[in-house]
C-alpha positions in Angstrom: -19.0 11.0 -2.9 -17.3 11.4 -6.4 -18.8 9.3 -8.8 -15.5 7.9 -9.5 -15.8 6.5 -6.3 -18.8 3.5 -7.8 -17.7 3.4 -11.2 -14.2 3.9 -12.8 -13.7 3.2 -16.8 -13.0 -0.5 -16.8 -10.6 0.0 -20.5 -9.4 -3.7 -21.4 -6.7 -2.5 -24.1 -3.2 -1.8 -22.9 -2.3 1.8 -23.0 0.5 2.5 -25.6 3.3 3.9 -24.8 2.3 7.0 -27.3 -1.5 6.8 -25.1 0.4 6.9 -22.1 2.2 9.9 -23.2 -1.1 11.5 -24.2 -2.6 10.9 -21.2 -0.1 11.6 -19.0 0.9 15.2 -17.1 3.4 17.2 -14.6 1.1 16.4 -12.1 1.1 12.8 -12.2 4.6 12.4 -12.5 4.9 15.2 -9.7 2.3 12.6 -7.7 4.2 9.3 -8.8 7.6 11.2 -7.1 5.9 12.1 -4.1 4.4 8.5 -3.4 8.3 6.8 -3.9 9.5 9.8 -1.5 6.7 8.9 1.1 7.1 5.2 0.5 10.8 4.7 0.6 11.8 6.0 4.0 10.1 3.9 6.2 10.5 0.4 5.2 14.4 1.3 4.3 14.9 1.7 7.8 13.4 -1.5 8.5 15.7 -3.5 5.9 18.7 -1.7 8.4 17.1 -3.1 11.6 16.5 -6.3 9.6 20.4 -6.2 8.6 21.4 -5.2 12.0 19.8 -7.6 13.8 21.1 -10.6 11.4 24.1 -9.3 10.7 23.9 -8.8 6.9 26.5 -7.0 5.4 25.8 -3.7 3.6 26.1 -4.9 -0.2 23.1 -7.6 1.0 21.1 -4.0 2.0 21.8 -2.5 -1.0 21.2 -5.4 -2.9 17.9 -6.0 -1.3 16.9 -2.4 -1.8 17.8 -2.9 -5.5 15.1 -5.6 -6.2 12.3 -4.5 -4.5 12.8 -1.2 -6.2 13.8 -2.3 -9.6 11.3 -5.1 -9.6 8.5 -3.3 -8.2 9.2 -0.7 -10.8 9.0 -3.0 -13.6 5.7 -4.7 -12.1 3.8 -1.1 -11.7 4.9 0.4 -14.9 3.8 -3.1 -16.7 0.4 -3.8 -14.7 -0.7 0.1 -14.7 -0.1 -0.1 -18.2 -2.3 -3.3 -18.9 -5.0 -2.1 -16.7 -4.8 1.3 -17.4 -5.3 1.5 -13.9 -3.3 3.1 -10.9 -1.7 -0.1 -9.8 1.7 0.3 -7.7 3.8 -2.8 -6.4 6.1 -2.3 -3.4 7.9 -4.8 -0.8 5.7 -6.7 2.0 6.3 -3.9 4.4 4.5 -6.5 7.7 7.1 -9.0 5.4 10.3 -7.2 6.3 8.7 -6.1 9.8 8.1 -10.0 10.3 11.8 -10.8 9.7 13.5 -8.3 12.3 12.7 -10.8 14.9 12.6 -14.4 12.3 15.6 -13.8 10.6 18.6 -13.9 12.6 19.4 -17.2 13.2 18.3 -18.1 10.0 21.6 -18.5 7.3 20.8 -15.8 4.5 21.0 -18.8 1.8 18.6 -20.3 3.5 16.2 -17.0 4.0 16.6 -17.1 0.2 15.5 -20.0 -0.3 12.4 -19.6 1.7 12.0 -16.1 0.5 11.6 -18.3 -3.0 9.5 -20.4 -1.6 7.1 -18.3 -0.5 7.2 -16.5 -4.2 5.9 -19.7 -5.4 3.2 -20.2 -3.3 2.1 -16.3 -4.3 1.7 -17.6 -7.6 0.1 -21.1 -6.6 -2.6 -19.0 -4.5 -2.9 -16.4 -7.1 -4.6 -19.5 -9.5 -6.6 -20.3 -6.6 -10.5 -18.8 -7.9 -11.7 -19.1 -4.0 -9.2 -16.9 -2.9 -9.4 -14.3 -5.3 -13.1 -14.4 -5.3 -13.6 -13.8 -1.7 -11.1 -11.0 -2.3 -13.8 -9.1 -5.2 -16.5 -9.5 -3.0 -15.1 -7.6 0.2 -18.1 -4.7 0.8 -17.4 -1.5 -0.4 -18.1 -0.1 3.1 -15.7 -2.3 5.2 -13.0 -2.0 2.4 -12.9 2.0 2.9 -12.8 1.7 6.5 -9.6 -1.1 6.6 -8.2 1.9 4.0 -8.9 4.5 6.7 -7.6 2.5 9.3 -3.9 2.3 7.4 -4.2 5.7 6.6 -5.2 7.7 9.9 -1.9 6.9 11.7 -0.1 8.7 9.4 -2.3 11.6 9.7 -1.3 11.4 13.6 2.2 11.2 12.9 1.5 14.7 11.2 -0.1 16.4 13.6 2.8 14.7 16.3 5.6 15.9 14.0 3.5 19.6 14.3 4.3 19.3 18.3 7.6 18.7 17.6 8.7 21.3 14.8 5.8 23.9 14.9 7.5 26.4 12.7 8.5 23.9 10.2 5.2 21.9 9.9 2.8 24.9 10.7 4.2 26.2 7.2 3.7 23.1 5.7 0.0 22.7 6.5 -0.4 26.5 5.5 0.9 25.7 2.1 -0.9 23.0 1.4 -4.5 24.3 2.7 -3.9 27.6 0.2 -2.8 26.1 -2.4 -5.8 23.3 -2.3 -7.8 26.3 -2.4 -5.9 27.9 -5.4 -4.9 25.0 -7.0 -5.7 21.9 -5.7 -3.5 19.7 -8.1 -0.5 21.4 -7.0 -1.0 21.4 -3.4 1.3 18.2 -2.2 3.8 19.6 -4.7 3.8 22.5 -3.0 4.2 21.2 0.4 7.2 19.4 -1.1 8.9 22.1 -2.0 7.8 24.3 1.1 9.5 21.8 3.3 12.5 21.0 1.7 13.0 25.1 1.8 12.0 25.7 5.0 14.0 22.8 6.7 17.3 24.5 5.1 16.1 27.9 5.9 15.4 26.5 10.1 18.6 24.9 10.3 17.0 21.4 10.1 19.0 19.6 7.6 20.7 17.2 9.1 24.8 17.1 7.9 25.5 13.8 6.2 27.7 12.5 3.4 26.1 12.5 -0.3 27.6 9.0 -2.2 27.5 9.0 -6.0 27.2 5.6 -6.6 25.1 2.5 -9.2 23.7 -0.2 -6.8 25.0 -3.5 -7.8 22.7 -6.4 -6.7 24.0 -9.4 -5.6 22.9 -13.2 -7.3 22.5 -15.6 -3.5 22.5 -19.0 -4.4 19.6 -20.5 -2.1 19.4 -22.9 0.1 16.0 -24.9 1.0 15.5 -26.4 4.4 12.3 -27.5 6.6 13.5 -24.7 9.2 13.0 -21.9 7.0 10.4 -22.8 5.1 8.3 -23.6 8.2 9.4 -20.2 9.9 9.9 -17.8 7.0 7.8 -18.8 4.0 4.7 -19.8 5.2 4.5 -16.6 8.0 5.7 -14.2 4.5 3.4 -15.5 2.3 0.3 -14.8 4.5 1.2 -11.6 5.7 1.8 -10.7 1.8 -2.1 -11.4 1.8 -3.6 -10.4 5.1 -0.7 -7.1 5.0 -1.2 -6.2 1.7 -3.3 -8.3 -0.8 -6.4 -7.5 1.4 -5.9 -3.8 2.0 -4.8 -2.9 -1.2 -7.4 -4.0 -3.4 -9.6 -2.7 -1.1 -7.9 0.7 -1.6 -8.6 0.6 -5.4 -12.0 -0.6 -4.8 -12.8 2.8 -3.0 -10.8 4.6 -5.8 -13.4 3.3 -7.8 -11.1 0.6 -9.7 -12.3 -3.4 -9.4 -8.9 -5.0 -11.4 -9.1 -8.9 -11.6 -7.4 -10.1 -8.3 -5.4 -13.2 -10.3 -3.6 -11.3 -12.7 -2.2 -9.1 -10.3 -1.1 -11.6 -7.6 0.4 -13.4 -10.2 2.7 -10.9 -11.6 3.8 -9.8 -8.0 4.5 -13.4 -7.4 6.7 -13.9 -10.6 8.6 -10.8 -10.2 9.1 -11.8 -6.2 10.8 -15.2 -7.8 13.3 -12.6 -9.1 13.4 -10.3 -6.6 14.0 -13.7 -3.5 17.5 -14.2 -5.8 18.8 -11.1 -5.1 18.0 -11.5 -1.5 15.1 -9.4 -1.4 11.5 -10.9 0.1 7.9 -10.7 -1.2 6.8 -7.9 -3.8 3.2 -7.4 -3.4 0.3 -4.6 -4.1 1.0 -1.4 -2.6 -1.9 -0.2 0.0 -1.0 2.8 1.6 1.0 4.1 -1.7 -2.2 3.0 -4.3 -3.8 6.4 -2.2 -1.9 8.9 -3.6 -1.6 7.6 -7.1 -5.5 6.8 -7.3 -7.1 9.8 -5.8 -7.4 13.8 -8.2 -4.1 14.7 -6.9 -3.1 12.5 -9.7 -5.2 13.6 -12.4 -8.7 15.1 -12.1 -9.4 12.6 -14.7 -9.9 8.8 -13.4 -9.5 7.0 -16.7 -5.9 9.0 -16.8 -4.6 8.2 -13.0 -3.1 5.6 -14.2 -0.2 7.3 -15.6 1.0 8.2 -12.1 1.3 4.9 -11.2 3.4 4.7 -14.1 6.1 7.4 -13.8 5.8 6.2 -9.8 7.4 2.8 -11.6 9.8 5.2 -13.5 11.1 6.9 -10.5 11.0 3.4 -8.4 13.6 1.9 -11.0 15.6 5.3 -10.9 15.7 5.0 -7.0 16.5 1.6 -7.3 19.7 2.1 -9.6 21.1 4.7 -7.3 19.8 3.1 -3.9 22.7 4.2 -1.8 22.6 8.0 -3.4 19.4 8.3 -2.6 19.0 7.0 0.8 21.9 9.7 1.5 19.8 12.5 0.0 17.0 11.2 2.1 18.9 11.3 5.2 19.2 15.3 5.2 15.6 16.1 5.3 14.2 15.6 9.1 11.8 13.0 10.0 9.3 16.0 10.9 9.0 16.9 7.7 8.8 13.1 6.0 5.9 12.8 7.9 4.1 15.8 7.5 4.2 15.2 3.7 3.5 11.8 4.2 0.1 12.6 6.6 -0.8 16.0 3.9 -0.7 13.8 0.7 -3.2 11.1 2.2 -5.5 13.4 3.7 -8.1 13.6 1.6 -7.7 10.0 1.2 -8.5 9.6 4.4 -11.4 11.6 4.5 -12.8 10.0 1.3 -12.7 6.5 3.0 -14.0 7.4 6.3 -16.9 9.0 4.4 -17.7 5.8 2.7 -16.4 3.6 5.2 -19.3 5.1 7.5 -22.0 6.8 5.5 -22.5 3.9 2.6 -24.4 1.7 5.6 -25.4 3.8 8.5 -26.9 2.2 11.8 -24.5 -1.1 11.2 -21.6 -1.7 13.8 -19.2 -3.6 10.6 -17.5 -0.6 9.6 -16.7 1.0 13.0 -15.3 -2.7 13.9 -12.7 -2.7 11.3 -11.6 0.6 12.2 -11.5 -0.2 16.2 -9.5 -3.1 15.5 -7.4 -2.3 12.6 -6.3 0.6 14.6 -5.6 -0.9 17.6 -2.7 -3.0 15.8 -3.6 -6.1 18.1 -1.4 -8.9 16.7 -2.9 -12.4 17.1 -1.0 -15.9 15.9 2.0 -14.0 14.2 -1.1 -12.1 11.6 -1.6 -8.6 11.9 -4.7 -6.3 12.8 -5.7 -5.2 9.0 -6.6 -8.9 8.6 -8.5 -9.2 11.9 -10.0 -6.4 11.5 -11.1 -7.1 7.8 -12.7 -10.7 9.9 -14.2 -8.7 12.5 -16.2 -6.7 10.3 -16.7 -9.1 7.8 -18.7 -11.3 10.8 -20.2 -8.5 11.8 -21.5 -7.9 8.7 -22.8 -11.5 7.9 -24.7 -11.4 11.0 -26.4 -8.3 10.7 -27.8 -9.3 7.3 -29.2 -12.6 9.1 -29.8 -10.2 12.0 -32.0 -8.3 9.3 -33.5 -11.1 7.3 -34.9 -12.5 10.2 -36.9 -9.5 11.3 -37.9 -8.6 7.6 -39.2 -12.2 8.0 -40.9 -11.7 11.0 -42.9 -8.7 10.1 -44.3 -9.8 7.1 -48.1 -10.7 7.3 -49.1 -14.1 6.4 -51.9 -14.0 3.9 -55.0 -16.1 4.8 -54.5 -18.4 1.7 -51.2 -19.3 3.2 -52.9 -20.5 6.5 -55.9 -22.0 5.1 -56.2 -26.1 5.4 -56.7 -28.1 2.5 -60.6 -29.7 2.4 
């Protein structure tokens, strides 16, 4: 395992704008485009089922596509910055999968309202020192196999998207395994590139419409009520910890990076307070997205990864400013191809954390317990399987250790002065 992986420079200054240019490369703004491309797709289509299935109209959409972009832009440019760590905000994506099922019924006013709500209580929480303790002192081991477990679907997706489109994905994974043996910095680039070609080359591109437009969010007044804050704000506000809190830190803990919990709850929570006005919900700490800006693709240097995360913030705000262009532009590529470069980028991610996730503490059942359950995407009491299986293995853990303590106990010889009575 990289030594990056145990210790990554801790460097307390911000990193000036002239340090960020100095530290910065084609490659990790390549990397910061590739993990918006990856990360936008799939939870857009969610804001349309979302929409759909309340009826929203499509300048809410765009609107809510607008802050979370904007915002969460803003928040990763500014945190990565202050860390001088790889730290990327995105949307709640359980959040938004939560509300294509609580929403509809539920005036939009009143969502806002609880979608402010439940900003609030981000910050409130992010104060709160047990909280954020407990959160610094997951194990290493069980927080690389919770990142495995988020990340090995997507590999699957990949090799399902292979069954689908052979010609199209088969090139794909050629491209990226020979150019990880040329040049391994270039290799999801590469892919890129490969499969925008070859999906215009096969006929794949799918015919739609290109709008030139600027996204113009819209200001909801909100609306409080006991309804929705009982059924929106307290559900959102722990799924934004159990969904993405948990799991991402834990993905910069295997990175190698250990940021201060608080500060970073915080600043997702203030910009959320923004982001609820323009009818958009939670902004958290991206999980799934902190793998590709924290792992070499993004610079062989650790202390420098930082600056993907940053030109990912760029690119976030760009997207965000022309939502409704780029959703278009999105729309042409096929879905096979979205997720092979989705399931290519994180794979070495994934093999990183099931290394550690299994080898760091071998003979103990904690690790394989968070993957078994995590991937088995059991839902209990409205909370999703990342959090239960972070619990599982968390108990697992704490009674191994007695488990252990109590034979270590056992075995040890008692020494004759110990047993000898007093005269």
């Amino acid at each position: 395992m990289p030594n990056s992986m145990h210790s990554a420079p801790v460097l307390p200054r911000p990193a000036s704008l002239r340090q960020f240019w100095q530290d910065s490369s084609p490659q990790a703004a390549l990397t910061g485009l590739i993990a918006i491309l990856i990360g936008f797709a799939g939870p857009t289509v969610l804001v349309y089922a979302v929409a759909d299935s309340a009826h929203l109209g499509s300048g809410t959409v765009m609107s809510w596509v607008w802050g979370s972009t904007v915002l969460c832009g803003v928040v990763s440019i500014y945190l990565s910055l202050r860390t001088r760590m790889p730290i990327l905000s995105t949307w709640s994506t359980p959040g938004i999968a939560f509300l294509a099922t609580a929403l509809p019924g539920i005036p939009f006013p009143q969502a806002v309202g609880a979608f402010l709500i439940s900003a609030v209580l981000v910050i409130l929480l992010g104060t709160f020192r047990p909280l954020t303790h407990l959160i610094e002192r997951i194990p290493m081991h069980l927080a690389a196999a919770l990142n495995a477990a988020i990340l090995l679907p997507f590999g699957f997706r990949a090799v399902q998207a292979f069954g689908k489109e052979p010609a199209l994905v088969g090139l794909m994974i050629v491209t990226y395994f020979l150019l990880r043996h040329f040049s391994p910095r270039w290799a999801v680039a590469g892919v890129l590139v490969v499969g925008v070609a070859a999906s215009a080359a096969l006929g794949l591109l799918h015919s739609a419409p290109v709008h030139l437009a600027l996204t113009v969010p819209q200001v909801v007044a909100p609306q409080f009520s006991w309804q929705a804050t009982l059924n929106l704000a307290l559900p959102l506000t722990l799924l934004a910890f159990t969904g993405q809190f948990v799991p991402g830190f834990s993905t910069l803990k295997v990175a190698g990076y250990s940021p201060a919990p608080a500060p970073i709850i915080r600043a997702c929570g203030v910009a959320s307070v923004g982001a609820a006005l323009v009818g958009c919900h939670n902004l958290t700490l991206a999980a799934l997205l902190a793998n590709i800006v924290s792992g070499p693709e993004a610079h062989p240097d650790p202390a420098r990864r930082y600056t993907a995360a940053v030109w990912a913030g760029v690119f976030y705000i760009l997207l965000g400013l022309c939502a409704g262009t780029f959703l278009s532009l999105m729309a042409l590529l096929p879905a096979e191809a979205i997720s092979a470069l989705a399931g290519l980028a994180l794979l070495a991610a994934i093999g990183t954390s099931l290394q550690a996730g299994l080898r760091e503490a071998p003979g103990t059942l904690a690790a394989p317990a968070v993957l078994v359950v995590t991937l088995s995407g059991v839902s209990l009491l409205g909370i999703g399987a990342a959090f239960w299986g972070i619990l599982a293995g968390l108990a697992l853990h704490a009674a191994e250790g007695r488990m252990a303590r109590a034979r270590a106990e056992a075995a040890t010889p008692v020494s004759p002065q110990a047993t000898k009575q007093p005269t």
